[in-house]
N, C-alpha and C positions, 0 to 999 in steps of 0.2 A: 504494500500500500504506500502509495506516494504522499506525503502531505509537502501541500505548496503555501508559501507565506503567500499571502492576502494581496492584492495589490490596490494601491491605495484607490483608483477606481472603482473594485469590487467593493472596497467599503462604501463608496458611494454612493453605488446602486443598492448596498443593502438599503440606505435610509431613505432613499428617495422612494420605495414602493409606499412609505406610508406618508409621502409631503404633497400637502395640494401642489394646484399647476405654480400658485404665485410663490410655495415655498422652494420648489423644484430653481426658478427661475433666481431667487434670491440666495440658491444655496451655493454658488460660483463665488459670489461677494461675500459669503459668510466665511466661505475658507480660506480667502485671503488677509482677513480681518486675523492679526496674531497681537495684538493687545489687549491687556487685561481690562484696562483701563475703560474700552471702549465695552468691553461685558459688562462691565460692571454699572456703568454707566443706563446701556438699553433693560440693564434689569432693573434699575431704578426708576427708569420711565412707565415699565410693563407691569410695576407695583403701582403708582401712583394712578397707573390707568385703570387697574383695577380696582382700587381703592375708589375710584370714579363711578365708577361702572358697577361696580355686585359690592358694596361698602358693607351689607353682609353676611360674606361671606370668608370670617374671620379664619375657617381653618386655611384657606387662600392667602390672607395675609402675612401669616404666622409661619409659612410654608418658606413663602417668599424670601420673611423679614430672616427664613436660617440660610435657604442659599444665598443672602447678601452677607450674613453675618459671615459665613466660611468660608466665599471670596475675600471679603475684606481682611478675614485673620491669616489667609494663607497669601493675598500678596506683601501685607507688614512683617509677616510670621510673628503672630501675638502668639504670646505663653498661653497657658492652660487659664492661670487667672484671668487674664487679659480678655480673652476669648470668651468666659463667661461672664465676665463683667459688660463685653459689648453682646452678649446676645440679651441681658437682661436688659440693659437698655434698649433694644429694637424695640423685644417684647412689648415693652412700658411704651415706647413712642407709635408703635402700633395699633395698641389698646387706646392708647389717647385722641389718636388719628378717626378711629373707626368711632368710638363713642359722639368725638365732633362730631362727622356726618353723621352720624343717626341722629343726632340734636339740631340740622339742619344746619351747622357750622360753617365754615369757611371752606376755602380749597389749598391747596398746597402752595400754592404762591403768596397766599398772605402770612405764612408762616416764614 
């Protein structure tokens, strides 16, 4: 039995059988995108829209607020303390966030 490394193509198309047309189309620019910076960035936009959008729907937020938390701590390299001290802050600023808009509060810009 032969086993052949994967070629960066084949992982490709594995993912594209499940991307609509418009993801299919944006996934050429996705792969050229090698900064963290800019992840980290469109996951902040894709919180805040959703914070928008389904305000809630807190286990969404809470979801979100850890894969921000664990890019943030793995591009600083926070310590262990560090890292729970910043998830417990998202926490707290999420819960805060979401209670606003269910009170009819503000949006993210005025903060």
């Amino acid at each position: 039995m032969v086993v052949r490394t994967p070629r960066k193509s084949d992982k490709r198309r594995f993912y594209e059988q499940v991307l609509s047309e418009a993801e299919r189309t944006d996934l050429g620019v996705a792969l050229k995108v090698d900064g963290f910076d800019e992840e980290i960035a469109a996951l902040r936009l894709r919180l805040r829209s959703a914070m928008e959008h389904r305000p809630g729907d807190l286990p969404l937020m809470l979801r979100g607020m850890d894969v921000l938390r664990r890019m943030v701590a793995s591009k600083y390299g926070l310590s262990r303390g560090d890292r729970r001290g910043l998830s417990s802050a998202f926490a707290q600023e999420t819960l805060r966030r979401v209670e606003e808009r269910g009170e009819g509060g503000g949006n993210d810009d005025d903060a």
